[in-house]
TORPA-487479 format. One line per 5 residues: number of its first residue (from 1); their letters; for each residue x, y, z of N, C-alpha, C. Coordinates in steps of 0.001 Angstrom, whole numbers, plus 500000, padded with zeros to 6 digits. Layout:
# residues N
NUM) a) X Y Z X Y Z X Y Z  ...
END
This chain:
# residues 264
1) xxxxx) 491497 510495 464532 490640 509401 465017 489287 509976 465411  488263 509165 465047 487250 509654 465470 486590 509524 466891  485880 510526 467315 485599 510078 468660 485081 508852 469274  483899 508580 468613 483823 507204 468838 484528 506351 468834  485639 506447 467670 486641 505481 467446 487465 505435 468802
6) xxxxx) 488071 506905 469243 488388 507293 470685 487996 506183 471873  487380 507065 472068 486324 506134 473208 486857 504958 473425  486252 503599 472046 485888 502403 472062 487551 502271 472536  488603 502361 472166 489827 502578 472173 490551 502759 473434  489882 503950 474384 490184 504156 475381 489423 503020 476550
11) xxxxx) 488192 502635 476118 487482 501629 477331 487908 500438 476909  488949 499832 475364 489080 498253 475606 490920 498847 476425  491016 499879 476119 492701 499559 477281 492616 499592 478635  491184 500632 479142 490749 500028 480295 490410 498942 480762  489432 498205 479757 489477 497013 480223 490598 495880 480181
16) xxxxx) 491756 495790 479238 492645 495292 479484 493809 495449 480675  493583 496785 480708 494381 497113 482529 493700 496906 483757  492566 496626 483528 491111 496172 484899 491973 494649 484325  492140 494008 483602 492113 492425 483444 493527 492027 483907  494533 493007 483747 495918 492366 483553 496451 492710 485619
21) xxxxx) 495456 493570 485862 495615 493843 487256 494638 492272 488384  493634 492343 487398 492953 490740 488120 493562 489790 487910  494200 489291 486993 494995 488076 486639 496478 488295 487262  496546 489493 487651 498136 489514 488405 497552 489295 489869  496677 489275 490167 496350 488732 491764 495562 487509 491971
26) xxxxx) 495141 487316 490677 495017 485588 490693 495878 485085 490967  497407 485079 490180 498792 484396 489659 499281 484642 491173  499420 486013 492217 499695 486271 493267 499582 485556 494481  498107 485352 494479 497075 484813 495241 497745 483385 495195  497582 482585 494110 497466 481466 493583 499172 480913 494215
31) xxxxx) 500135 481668 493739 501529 480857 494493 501704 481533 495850  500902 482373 496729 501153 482576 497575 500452 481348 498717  499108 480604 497914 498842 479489 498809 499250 478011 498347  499858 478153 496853 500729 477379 496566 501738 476797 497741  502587 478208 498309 503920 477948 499216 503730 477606 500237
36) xxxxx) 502539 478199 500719 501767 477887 501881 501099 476005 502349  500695 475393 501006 500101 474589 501145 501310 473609 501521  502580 473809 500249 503644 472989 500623 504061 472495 501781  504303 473971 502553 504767 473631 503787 503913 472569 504839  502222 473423 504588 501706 472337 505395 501488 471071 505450
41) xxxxx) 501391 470528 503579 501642 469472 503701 502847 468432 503245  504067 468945 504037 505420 468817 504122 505358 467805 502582  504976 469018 501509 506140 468191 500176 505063 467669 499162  503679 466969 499890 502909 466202 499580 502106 466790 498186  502572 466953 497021 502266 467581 495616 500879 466801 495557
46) xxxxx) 500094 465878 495761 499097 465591 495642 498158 466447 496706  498781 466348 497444 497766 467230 498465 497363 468829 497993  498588 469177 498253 498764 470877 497600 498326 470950 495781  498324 470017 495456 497365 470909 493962 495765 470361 494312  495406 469528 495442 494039 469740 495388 493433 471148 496440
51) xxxxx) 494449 471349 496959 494530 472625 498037 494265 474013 497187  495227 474083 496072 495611 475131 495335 494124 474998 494118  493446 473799 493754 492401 473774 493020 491232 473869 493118  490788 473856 494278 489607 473629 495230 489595 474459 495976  489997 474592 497541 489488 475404 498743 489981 476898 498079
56) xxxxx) 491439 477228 497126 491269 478553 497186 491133 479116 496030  489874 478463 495321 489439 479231 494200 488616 480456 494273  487512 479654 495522 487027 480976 495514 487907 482022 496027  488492 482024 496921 489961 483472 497297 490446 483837 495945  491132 483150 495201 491384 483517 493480 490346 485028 493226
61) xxxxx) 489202 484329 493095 488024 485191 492008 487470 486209 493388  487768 486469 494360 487990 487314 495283 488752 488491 495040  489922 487559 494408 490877 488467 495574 491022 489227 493522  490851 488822 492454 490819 489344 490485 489559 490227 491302  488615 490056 491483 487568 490904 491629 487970 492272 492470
66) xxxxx) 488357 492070 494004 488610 493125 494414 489914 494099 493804  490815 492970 493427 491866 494233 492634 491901 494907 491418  490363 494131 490590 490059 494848 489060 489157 495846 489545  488399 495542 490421 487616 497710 491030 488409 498321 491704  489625 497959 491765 490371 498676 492651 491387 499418 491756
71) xxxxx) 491775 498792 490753 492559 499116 489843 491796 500285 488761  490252 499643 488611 489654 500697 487567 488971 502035 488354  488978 501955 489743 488753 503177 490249 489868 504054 490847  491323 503502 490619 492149 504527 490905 492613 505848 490645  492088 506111 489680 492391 507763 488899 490612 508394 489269
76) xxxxx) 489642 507870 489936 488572 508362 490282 489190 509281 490895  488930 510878 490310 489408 511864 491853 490335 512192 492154  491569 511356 491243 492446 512333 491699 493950 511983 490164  494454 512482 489854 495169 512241 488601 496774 511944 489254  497890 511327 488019 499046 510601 488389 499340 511906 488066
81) xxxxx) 500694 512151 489100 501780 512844 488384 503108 512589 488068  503915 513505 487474 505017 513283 486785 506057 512025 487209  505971 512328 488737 506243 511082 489675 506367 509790 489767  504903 509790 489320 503954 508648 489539 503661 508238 490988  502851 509614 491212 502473 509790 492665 500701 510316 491944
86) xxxxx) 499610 509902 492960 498682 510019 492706 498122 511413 493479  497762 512276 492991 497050 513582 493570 496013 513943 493853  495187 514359 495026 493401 514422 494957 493379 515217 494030  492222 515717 493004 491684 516528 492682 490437 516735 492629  489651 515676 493316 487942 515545 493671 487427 514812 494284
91) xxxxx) 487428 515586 495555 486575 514787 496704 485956 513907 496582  485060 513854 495722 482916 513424 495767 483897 512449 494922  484805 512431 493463 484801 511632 492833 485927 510370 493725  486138 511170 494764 487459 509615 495428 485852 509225 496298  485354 509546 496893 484580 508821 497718 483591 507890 497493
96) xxxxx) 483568 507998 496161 482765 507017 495130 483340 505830 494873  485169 506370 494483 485694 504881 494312 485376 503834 496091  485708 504786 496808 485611 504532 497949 485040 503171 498540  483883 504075 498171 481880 503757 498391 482016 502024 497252  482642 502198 496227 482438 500719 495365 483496 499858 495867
101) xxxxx) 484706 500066 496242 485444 498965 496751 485314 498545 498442  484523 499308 498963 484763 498877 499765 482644 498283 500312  482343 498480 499116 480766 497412 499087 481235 495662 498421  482279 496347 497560 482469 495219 496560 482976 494414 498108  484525 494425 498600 484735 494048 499556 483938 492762 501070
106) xxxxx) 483064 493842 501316 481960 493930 502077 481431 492742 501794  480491 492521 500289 479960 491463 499772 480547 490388 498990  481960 490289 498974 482657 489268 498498 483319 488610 500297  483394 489379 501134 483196 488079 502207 482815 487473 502675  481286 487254 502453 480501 486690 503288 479746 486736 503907
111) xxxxx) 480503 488035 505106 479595 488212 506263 479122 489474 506496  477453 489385 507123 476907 490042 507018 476951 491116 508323  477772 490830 509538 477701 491399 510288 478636 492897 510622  478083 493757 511279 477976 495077 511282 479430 495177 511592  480058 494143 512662 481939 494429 513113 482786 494242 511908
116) xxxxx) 482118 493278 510211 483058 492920 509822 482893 493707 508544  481708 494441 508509 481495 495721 507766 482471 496678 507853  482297 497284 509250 483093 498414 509970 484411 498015 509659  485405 496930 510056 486725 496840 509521 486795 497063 508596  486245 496296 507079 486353 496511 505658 486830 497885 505676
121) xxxxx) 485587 498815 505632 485526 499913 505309 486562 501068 506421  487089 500497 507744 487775 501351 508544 489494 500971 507702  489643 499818 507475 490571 499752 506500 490851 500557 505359  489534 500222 504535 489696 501082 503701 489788 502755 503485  489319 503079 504917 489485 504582 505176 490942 505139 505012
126) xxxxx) 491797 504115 505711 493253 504033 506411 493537 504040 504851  493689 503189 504042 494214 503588 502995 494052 504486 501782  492693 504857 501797 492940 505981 501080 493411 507211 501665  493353 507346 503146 493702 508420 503830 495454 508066 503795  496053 506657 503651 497619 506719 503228 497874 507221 501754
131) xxxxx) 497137 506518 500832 497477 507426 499357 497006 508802 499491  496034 509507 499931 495854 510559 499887 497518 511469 500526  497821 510886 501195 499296 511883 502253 500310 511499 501543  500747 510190 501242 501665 510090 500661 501549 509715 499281  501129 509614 498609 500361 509475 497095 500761 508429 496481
136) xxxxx) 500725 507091 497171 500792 505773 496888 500981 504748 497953  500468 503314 497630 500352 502663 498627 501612 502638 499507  501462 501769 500655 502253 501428 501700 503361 500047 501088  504458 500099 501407 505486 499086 500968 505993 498586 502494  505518 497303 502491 505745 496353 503671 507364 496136 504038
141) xxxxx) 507763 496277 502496 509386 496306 502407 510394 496658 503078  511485 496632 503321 512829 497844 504064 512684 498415 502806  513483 500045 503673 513296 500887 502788 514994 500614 502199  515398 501231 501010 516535 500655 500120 517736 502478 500759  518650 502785 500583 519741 503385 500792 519851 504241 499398
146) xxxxx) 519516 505572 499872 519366 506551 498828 521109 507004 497929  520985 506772 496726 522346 507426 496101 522838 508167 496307  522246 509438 496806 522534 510306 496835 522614 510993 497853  522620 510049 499038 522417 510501 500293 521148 510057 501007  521796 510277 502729 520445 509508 503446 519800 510904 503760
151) xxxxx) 519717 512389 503149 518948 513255 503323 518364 513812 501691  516532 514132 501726 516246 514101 500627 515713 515585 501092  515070 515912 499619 514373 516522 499141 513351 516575 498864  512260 517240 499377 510447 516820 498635 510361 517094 497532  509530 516467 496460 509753 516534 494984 508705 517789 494969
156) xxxxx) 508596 518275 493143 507915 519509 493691 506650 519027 493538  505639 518035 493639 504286 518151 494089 504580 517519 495339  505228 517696 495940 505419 517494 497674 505488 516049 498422  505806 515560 497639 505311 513983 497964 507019 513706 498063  507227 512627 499077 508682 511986 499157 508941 511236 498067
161) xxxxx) 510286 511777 497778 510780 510799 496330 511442 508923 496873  511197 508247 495921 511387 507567 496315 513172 506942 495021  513326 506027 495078 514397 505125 494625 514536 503921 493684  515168 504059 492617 515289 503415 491696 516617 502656 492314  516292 500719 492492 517182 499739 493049 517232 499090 492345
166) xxxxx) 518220 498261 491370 518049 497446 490286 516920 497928 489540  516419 498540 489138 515561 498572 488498 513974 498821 488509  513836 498472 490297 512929 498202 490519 512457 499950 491768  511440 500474 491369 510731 501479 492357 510862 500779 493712  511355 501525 494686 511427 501729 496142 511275 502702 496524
171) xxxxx) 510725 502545 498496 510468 503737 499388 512213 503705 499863  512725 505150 500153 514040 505053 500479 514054 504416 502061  515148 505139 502728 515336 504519 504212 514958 506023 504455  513351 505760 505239 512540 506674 506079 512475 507074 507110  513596 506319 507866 512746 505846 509366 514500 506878 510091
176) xxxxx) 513955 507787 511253 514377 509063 511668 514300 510094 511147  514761 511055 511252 515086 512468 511100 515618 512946 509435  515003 513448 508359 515572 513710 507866 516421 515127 507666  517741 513992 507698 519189 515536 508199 520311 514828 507806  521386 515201 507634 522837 515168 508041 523137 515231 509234
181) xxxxx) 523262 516761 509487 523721 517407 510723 523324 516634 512064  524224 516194 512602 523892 516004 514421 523783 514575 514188  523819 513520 513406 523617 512194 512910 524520 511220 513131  525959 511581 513404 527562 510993 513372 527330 510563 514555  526882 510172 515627 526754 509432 516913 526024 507996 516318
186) xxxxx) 526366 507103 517216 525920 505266 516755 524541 505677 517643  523984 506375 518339 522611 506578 518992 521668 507325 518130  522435 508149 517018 521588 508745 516736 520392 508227 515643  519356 508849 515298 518360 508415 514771 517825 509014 513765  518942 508532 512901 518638 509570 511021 518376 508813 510402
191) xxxxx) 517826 509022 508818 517714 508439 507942 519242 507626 507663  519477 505931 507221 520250 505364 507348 521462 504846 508494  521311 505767 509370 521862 505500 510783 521862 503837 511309  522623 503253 512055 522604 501821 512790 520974 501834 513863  520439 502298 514132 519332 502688 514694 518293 502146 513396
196) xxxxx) 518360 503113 512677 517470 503335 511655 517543 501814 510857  518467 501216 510393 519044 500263 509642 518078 498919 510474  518445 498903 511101 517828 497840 512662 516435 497847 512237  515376 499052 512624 514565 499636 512751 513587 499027 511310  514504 499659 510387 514284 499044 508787 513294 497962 508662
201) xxxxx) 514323 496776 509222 513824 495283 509027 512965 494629 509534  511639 495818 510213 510612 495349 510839 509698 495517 509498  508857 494606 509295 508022 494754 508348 507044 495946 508389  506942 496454 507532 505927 498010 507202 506346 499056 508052  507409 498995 508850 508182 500092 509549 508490 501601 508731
206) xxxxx) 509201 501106 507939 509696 502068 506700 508331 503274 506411  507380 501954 505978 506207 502810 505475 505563 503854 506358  505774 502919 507772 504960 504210 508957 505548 505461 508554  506982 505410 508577 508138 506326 508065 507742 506989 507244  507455 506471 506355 507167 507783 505416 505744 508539 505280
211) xxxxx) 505071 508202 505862 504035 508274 506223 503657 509287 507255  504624 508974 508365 505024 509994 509280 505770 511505 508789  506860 511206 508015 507635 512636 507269 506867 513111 506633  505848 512750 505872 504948 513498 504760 504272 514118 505848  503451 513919 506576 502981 514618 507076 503533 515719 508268
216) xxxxx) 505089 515638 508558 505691 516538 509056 505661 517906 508260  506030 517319 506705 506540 517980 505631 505359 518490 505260  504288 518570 505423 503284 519034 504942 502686 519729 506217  503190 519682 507248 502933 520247 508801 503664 522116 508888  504619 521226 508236 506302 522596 508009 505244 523407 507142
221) xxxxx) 505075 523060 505965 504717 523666 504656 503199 524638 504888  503022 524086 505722 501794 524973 506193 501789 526356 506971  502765 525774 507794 502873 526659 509599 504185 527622 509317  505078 527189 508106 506284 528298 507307 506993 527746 508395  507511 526741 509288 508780 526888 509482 508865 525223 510156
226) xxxxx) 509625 524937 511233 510097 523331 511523 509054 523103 512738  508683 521725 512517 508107 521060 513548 508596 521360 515149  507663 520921 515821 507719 520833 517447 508205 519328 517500  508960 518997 518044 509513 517463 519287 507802 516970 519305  506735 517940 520528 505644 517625 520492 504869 517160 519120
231) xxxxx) 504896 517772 518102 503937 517469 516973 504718 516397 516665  506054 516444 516417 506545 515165 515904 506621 513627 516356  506374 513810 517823 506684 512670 518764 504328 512087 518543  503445 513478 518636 501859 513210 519094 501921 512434 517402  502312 512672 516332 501955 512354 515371 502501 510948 515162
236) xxxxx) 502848 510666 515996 503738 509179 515490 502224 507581 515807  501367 507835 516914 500551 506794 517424 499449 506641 516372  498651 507929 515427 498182 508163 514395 499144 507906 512682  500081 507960 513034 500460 507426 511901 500554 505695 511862  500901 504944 512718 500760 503724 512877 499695 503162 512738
241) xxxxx) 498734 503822 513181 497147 502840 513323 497373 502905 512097  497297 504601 510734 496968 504432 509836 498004 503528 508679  499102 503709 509120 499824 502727 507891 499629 501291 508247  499527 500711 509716 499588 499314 509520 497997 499075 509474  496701 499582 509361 495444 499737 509055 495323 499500 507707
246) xxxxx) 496023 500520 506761 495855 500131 505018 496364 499104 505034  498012 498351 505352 498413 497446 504963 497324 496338 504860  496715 496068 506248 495571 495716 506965 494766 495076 505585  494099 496418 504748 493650 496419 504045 494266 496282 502478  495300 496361 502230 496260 495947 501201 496641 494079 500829
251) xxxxx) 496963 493637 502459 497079 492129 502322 495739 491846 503176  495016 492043 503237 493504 491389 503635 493093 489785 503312  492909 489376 501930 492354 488768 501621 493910 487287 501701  494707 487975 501566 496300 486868 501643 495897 486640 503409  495848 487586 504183 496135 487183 505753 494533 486480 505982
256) xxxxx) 493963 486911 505526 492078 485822 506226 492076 484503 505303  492831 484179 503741 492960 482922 503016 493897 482294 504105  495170 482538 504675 496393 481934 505036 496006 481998 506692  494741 482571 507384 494519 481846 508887 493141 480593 508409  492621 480399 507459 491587 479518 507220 492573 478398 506600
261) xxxx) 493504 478554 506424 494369 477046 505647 494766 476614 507047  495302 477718 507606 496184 477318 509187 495419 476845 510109  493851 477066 510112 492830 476682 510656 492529 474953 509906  492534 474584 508933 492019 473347 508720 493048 472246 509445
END
């Protein structure tokens, strides 16, 4: 193939993966205020398709816009691996994607003021500083019950493996200690434990979780041997801001569409 031929080749599959990522958060967007409208207007199908046609179009072409620069600047800076875990490999080039989604952002809400700047972009810090540690977004989800056990292994580019459930990619069950040993008590607080299980079913819990171990695991991997109680217990108030901060910034445009419906 010729290079040119290359190229042209390689930028229309980009642009078809920039398109198929905007039209999946149109379709997203679109029945998420669908369900929303229902409820509010208990049933009333005339009401809710002028709801769903009108007030949240513009959120629609919002919300295709912010996830097609978001989608075409994801390999800025840093490449997938075997995983399908994302890896830095260039500073200047992640801070660029950075720098465009979070202007794009910025100027697709509206407002011009300096507090609602600073969130955008403090959001968006939080999440690239979550893909950067754990090398993919945050899953609001419970985490799912590993096959092979509720104690893992770091894969070898260091990143927590996660779980194949029906079919579908999952974060495992994150949330305590990953161990066996010392776990057989109903108090204790391991991966899959009655503690942990409980713990689970708080929304984006899991994710703090893993969020938190990566950076144990990358704490260990540094210093050659096991965490402090102290590092493990100081690291927990910084991992929260930052995982429920990206989420923050992950469902943004769903949580500010769904308080302006709740508002009318």
């Amino acid at each position: 193939m010729a290079a040119g031929t290359a190229a042209t080749a390689t930028a229309a599959a980009t642009s078809v993966g920039w398109a198929n990522i905007a039209l999946t958060a149109v379709a997203t967007s679109a029945t998420s205020n669908a369900a929303i409208s229902v409820i509010n207007n208990q049933g009333d199908l005339g009401a809710v398709l002028k709801d769903v046609t009108s007030n949240a179009l513009k959120g629609y072409a919002t919300s295709a816009a912010v996830a097609g620069l978001a989608g075409y600047t994801d390999s800025w800076g840093r490449e997938l691996t075997v995983d399908g875990n994302y890896k830095l490999v260039n500073a200047t080039d992640r801070l660029k994607a950075y720098a465009a989604n979070t202007a794009l952002k910025g100027l697709l809400s509206g407002k011009d003021d300096a507090k609602s700047w600073l969130t955008i972009a403090g959001a968006g810090a939080m999440m690239e500083l979550y893909q950067y540690s754990v090398g993919r977004e945050p899953d609001a989800r419970p985490g799912v019950d590993r096959p092979e056990g509720a104690e893992f292994t770091p894969l070898d580019d260091g990143f927590i493996p996660r779980v194949t459930a029906d079919g579908v990619i999952r974060e495992g069950k994150n949330i305590g200690l990953n161990r066996v040993d010392g776990c057989g008590s109903f108090y204790s607080v391991c991966h899959g434990t009655p503690i942990s299980n409980t713990l689970d079913n708080v929304p984006g819990f899991n994710a703090f979780s893993t969020l938190q171990d990566q950076w144990m695991i990358n704490l260990e991997a540094f210093k050659g041997g096991n965490m402090s109680v102290f590092e493990n217990l100081g690291s927990m108030p910084p991992a929260l801001l930052v995982n429920y901060g990206s989420m923050y910034d992950w469902y943004r445009l769903l949580i500010e569409s769904n308080r302006k419906s709740n508002a009318k």
